[in-house]
N, C-alpha and C positions, 0 to 999 in steps of 0.2 A: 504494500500500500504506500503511497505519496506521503512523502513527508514535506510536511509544513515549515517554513520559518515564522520565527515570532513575530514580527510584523505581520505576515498575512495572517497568523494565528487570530491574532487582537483584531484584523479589520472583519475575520470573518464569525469572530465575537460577539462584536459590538450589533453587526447586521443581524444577527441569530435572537439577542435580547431583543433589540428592538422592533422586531416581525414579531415576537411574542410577550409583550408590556402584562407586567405582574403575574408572571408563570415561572415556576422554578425549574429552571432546565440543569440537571444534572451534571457533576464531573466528569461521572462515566460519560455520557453524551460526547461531550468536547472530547474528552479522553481517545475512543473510538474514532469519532469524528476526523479526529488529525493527526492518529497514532503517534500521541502523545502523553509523557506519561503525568498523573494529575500532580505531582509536585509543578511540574511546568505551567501545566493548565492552571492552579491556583495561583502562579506569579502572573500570569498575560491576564488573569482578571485581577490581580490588585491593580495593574495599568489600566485597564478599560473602567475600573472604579473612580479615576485618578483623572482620565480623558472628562471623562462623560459628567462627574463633578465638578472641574475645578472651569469646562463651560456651561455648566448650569440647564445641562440636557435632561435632566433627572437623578438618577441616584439609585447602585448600582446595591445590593443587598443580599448577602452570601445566606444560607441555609444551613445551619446544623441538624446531624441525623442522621439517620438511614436515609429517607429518600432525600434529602437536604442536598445543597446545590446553589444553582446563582440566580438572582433574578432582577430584571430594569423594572423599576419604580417611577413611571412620568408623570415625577413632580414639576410643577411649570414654576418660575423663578415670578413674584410680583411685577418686576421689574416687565420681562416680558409677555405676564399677561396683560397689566394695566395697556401695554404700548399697542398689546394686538386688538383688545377691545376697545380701544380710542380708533384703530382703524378702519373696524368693521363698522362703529358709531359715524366713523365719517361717510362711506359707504350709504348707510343707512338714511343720513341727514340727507340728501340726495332729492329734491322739490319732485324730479320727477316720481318718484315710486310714489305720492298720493295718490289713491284711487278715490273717485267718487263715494260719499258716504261713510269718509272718514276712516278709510282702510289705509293699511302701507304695506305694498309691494317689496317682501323679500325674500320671496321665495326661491329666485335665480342664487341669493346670498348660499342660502342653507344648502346648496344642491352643486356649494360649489368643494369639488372634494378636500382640497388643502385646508379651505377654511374649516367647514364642518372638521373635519381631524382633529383641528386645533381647539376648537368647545369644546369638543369633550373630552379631549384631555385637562383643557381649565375644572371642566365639572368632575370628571374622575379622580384627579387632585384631591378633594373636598373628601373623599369618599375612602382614601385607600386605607387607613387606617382603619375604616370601619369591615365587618363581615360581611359583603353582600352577596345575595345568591342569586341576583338578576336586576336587570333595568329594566322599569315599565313605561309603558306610554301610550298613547292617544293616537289611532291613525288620524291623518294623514303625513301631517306635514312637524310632527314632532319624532318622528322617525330616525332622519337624519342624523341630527345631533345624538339621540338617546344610543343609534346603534355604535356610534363612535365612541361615546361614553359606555358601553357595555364592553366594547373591545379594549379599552384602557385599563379597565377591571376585571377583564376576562372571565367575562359571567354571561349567558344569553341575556338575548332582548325579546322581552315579550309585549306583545300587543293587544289592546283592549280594541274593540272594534264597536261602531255605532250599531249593528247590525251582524247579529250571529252567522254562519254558514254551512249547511247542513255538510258539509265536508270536515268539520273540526267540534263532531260528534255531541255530547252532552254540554251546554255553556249554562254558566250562572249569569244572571241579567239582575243590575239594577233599575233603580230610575235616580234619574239626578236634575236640580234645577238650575240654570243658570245665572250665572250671579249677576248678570246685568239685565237679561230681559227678563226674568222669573220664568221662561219657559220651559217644563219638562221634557225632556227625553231619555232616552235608554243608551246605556253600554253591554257590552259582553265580554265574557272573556271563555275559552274554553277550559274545563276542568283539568284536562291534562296539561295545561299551558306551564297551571303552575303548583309547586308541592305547598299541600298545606304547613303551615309554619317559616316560610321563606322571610328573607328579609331582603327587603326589597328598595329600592330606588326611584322616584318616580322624575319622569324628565318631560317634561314639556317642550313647545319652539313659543308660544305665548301668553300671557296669561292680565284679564283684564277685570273681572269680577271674582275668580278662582272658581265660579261653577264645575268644569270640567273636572280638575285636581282633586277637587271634593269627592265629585263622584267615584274617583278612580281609589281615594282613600277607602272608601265605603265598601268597593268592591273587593279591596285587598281585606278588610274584616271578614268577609263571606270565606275569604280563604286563611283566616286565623295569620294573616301575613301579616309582620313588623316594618312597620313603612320606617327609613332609616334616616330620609330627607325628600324635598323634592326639591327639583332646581329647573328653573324655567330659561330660557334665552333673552327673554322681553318681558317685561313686564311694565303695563301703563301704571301712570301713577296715579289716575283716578280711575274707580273710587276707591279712597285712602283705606277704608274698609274693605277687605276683600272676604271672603267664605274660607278661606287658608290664611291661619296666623303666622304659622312656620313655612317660610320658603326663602330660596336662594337664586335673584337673576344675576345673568351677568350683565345685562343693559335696561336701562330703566327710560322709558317714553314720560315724558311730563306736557308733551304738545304737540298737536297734529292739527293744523288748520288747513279749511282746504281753501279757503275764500285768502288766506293772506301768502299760502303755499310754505307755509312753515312749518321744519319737525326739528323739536327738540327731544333728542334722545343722548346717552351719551352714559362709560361705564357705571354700573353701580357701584355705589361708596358704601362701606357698613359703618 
């Protein structure tokens, strides 16, 4: 078998953690990998801990054990979340994406893959310290982000759906009202989706009366599930009351006029 030098060793390291974010990938693995023996392997990852730390790529986290091992942790540095959510806020601030009736156009945003990558790693961030065994969310258009944040925590994404289908067998159905029109409707989710007692995540792309959010809390009690947070993309700031006390945006709307062609939006501050 080919042997490796150290250098290639580290660059084909670093690619290997980073295809797989918060998963412990083995000595033996690398070992095998590069017929290399793990005294070596353990010195090319004190380096790649050393790289990938000291530019603020995340943070590199060995394993003790039996099945213990190495694993990248992508933590986002303040410095360059604050810088990337001021750019996506500019993005956003954009006259044109007003739609009639006091909507805003950003859906091209979330669908764009670089960007989406980088939410949810800001929102998986929040989260990695904690246990979770899945991200939830809302079809349509809250997808995106949630599944990127699911991949950062390497847990599935599950989806609650307005409308069950007889393809995904037995679903629990609530009813929920929305927190701006008071109008009722229904979610679903199918019972196999998800295990009773999960702790779970819940991710949004918006959130404006927190109707939705609500519902989806409600629906994780039907599955005796531990909601752990929920973290939204957007969130308006009216009304200052929302049906959700606890939640996490990273962009916070305070004005959308369509008559002056004005949006203020722009990071969230805690």
């Amino acid at each position: 078998m080919e042997k490796y030098k150290r250098n290639e060793r580290i660059g084909a390291i670093i690619k290997i953690l980073a295809d797989n974010p918060n998963k412990v990938i083995t000595y033996n693995h690398f070992s095998e990998k590069f017929s290399a023996a793990k005294s070596s392997i353990s010195e090319d990852v004190l380096v790649v801990k050393k790289i990938i730390e000291n530019l603020e790529m995340g943070k590199v986290e060995t394993v003790s054990g039996a099945a213990g091992g190495v694993k990248y942790v992508p933590v986002i540095s303040d410095r360059e979340r604050e810088q990337f959510l001021e750019e996506v806020s500019a993005k956003l601030r954009d006259p044109g994406r007003i739609i009639q009736g006091g909507f805003l156009y950003y859906t091209d945003v979330i669908y764009m893959p670089d960007i989406v990558d980088k939410l949810g790693r800001i929102i998986a961030s929040r989260y990695l310290s904690e246990k979770v065994d899945c991200v939830v969310t809302m079809e349509t258009k809250g997808i995106p982000v949630a599944l990127m944040t699911a991949k950062y925590l390497n847990v599935p994404l599950v989806i609650v759906r307005r409308q069950s289908k007889v393809t995904e067998g037995t679903t629990v159905t609530v009813n929920y009202v929305s927190g701006t029109s008071s109008r009722i409707s229904t979610m679903s989710l199918p019972k196999r989706a998800l295990q009773k007692g999960s702790s779970v995540v819940i991710v949004d792309d918006f959130m404006k009366g927190g109707g939705t959010v609500k519902g989806i809390i409600h629906l994780m009690e039907e599955f005796e599930a531990e909601v752990k947070g929920v973290s939204v993309l957007i969130a308006s700031k009216e009304p200052e009351k929302k049906l959700v006390e606890a939640y996490n945006p990273l962009l916070v709307m305070d004005r959308l006029d369509v008559d002056s062609s004005q949006i203020r939006i722009q990071p969230y501050k805690a």
